[in-house]
C-alpha positions in Angstrom: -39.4 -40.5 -50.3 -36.8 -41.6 -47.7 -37.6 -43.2 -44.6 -38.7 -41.1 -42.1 -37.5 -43.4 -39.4 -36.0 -47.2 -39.0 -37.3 -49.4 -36.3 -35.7 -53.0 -35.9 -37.4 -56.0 -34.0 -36.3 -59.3 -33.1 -38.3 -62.1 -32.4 -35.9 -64.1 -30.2 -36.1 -61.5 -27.4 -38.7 -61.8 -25.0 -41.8 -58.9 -25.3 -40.5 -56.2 -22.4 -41.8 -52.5 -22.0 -38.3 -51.9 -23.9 -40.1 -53.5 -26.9 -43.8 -51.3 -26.6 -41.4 -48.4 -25.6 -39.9 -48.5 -29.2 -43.0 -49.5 -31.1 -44.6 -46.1 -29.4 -41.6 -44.0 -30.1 -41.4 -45.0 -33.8 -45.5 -44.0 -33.5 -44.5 -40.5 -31.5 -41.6 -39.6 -34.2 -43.9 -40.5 -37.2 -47.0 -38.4 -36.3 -44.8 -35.0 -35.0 -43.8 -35.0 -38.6 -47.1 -35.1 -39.9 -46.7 -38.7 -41.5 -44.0 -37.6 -44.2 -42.1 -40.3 -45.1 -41.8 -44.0 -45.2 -41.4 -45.9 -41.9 -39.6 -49.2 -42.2 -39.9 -51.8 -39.6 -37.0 -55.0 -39.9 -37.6 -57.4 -38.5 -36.3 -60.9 -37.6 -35.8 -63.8 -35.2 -38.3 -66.5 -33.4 -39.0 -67.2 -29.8 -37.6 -70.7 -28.4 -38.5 -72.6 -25.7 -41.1 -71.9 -23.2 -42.9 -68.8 -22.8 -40.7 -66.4 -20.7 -41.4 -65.5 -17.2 -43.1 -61.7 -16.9 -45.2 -62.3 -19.9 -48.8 -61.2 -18.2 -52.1 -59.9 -19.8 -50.9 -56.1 -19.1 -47.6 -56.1 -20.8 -49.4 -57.6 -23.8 -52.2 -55.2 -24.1 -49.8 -52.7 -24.3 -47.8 -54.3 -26.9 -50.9 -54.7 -28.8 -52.0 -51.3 -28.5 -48.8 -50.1 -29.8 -49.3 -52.0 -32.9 -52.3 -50.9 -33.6 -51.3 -47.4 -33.1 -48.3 -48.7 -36.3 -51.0 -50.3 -37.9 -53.0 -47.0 -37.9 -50.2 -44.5 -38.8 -50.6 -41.5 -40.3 -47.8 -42.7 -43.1 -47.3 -45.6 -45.2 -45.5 -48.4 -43.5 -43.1 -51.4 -44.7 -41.8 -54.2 -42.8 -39.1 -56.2 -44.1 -38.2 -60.1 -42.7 -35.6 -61.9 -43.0 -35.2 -65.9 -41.7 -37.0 -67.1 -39.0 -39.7 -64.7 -38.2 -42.1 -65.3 -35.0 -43.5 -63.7 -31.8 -42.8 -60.0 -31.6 -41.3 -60.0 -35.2 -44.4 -61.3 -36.4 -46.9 -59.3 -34.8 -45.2 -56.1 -36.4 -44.6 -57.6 -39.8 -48.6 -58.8 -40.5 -49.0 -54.8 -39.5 -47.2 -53.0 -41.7 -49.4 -51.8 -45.2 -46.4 -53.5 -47.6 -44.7 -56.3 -46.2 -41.7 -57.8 -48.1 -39.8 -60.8 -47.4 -36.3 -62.3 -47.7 -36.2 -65.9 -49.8 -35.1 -67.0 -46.1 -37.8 -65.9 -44.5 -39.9 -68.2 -42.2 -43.2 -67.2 -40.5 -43.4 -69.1 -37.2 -46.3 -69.6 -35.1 -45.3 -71.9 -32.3 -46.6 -75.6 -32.3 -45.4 -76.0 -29.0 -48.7 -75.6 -26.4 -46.8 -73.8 -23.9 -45.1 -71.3 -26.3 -48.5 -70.1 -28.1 -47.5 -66.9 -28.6 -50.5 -64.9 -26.9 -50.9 -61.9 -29.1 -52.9 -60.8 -32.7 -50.7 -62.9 -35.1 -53.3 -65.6 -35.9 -56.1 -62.8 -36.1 -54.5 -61.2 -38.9 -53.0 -63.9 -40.6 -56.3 -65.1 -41.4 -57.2 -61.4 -42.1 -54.6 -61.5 -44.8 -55.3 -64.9 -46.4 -58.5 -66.3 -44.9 -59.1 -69.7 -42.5 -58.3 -72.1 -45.2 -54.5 -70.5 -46.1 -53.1 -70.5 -42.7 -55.2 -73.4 -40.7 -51.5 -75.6 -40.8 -49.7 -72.5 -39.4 -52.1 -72.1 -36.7 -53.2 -74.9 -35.7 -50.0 -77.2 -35.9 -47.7 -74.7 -36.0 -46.5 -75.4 -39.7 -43.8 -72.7 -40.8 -45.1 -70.4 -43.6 -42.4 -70.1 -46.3 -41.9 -66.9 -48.7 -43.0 -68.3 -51.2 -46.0 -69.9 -49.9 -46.3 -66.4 -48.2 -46.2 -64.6 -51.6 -48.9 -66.6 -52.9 -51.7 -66.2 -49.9 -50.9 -62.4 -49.9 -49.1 -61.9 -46.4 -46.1 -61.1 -48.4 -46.1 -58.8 -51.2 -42.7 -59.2 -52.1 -40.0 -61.6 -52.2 -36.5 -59.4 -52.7 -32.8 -61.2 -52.7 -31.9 -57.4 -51.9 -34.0 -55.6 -49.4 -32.9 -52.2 -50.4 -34.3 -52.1 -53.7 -37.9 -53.4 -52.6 -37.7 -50.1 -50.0 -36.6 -48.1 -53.1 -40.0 -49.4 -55.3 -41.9 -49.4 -51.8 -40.9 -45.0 -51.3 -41.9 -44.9 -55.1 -45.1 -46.7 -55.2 -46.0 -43.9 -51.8 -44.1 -41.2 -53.3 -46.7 -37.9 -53.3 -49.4 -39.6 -50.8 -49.7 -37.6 -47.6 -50.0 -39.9 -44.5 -53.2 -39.1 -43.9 -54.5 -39.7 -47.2 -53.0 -43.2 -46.8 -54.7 -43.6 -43.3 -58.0 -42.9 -44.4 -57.6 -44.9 -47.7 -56.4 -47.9 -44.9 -59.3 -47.4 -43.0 -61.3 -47.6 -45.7 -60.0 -51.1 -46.4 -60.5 -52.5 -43.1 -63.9 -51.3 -43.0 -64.6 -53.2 -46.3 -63.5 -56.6 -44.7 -65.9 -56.3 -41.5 -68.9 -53.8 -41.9 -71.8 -53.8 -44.3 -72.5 -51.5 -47.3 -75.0 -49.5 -45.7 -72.7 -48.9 -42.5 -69.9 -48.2 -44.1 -71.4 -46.0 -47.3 -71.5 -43.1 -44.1 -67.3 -43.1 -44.0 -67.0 -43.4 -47.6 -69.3 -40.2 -48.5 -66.9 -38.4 -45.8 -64.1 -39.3 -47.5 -65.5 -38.2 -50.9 -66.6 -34.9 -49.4 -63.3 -33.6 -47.7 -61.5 -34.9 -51.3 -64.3 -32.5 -53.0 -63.9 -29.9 -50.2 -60.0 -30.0 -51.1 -60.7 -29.8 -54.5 -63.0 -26.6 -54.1 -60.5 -24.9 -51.8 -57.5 -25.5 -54.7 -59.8 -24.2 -57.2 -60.7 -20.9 -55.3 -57.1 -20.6 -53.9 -55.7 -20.7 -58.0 -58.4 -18.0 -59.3 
């Protein structure tokens, strides 16, 4: 499976529409092909200093909202980091459904109190490896290395050679449609916040459209 399209981020750069533009393009590109493919997401760099001027409560919304929309895709998604990894670069690596890292890599939430960044980063850190694994990071701003990384599951992968972990990522995806991965996602963040009885209703829907699929292939072949 090669990548249907290649989006790059870098942390450094302050969040601008430019950024949410490209986030929703990589979105727009991904579902008009009916999520074939792999998206890749690099991404790379760290804010410094203070928080930039224009950063408001609208302009982040809408950077969060296109995240969501990557975190949702109809396709399977891979981000790959490399060095120092915060802000912007952060945010769209803790959303991607395989996420491999450089033996570089750094995860950065800002210790400084006036350069917190202000978006979803802590939320799904501890989504990823609970309260106890990134308390440091959060609260004091400790740098996650890729190794430490690995081990509380926000990485899946440390790779000296990016290209191959995208090679084992298209392989490991290789015959899913996108929107068999998008409901099998779904499934999975429904597991981590809603009870068994709520979520048996989405489960039984997903078992009935795979029998439905099944039936149709069956009539279809006789």
């Amino acid at each position: 499976m090669e990548p249907l399209y290649t989006l790059e981020i870098d942390g450094s750069v302050p969040l601008s529409p430019a950024a949410v533009k490209a986030v929703a393009a990589l979105c727009d590109r991904t579902e008009d092909r009916a999520g074939r493919g792999l998206v890749v997401v690099h991404v790379t760099g760290a804010p410094a200093g203070d928080r930039p001027d224009g950063l408001d409560v609208s302009l982040v919304t809408k950077w969060e909202r296109a995240l969501r929309r990557l975190e949702r895709l109809p396709a399977p998604t891979v981000a790959v980091a490399e060095g120092a990894c915060g802000g912007t670069a952060l945010d769209a690596f803790l959303a991607a459904d395989v996420r491999v890292a450089t033996p570089d890599t750094r995860l950065l939430v800002p210790r400084d109190t006036t350069a917190t960044w202000p978006g979803m980063a802590a939320y799904r850190l501890v989504q990823l490896a609970g309260v106890a694994g990134v308390r440091k990071a959060v609260l004091f701003g400790r740098p996650i290395e890729a190794a430490a990384a690995l081990a509380l599951g926000i990485a899946d992968e440390i790779a000296d050679d990016p290209k191959d972990a995208l090679a084992a990522a298209a392989e490991l995806t290789d015959g899913l449609s996108g929107q068999e991965v998008a409901i099998r996602r779904q499934l999975l963040f429904d597991a981590a916040t809603t009870g068994f009885e709520d979520a048996l209703g989405a489960h039984l829907a997903a078992c009935d459209r795979t029998l439905r699929q099944g039936a149709a292939k069956e009539a279809a072949a006789s």
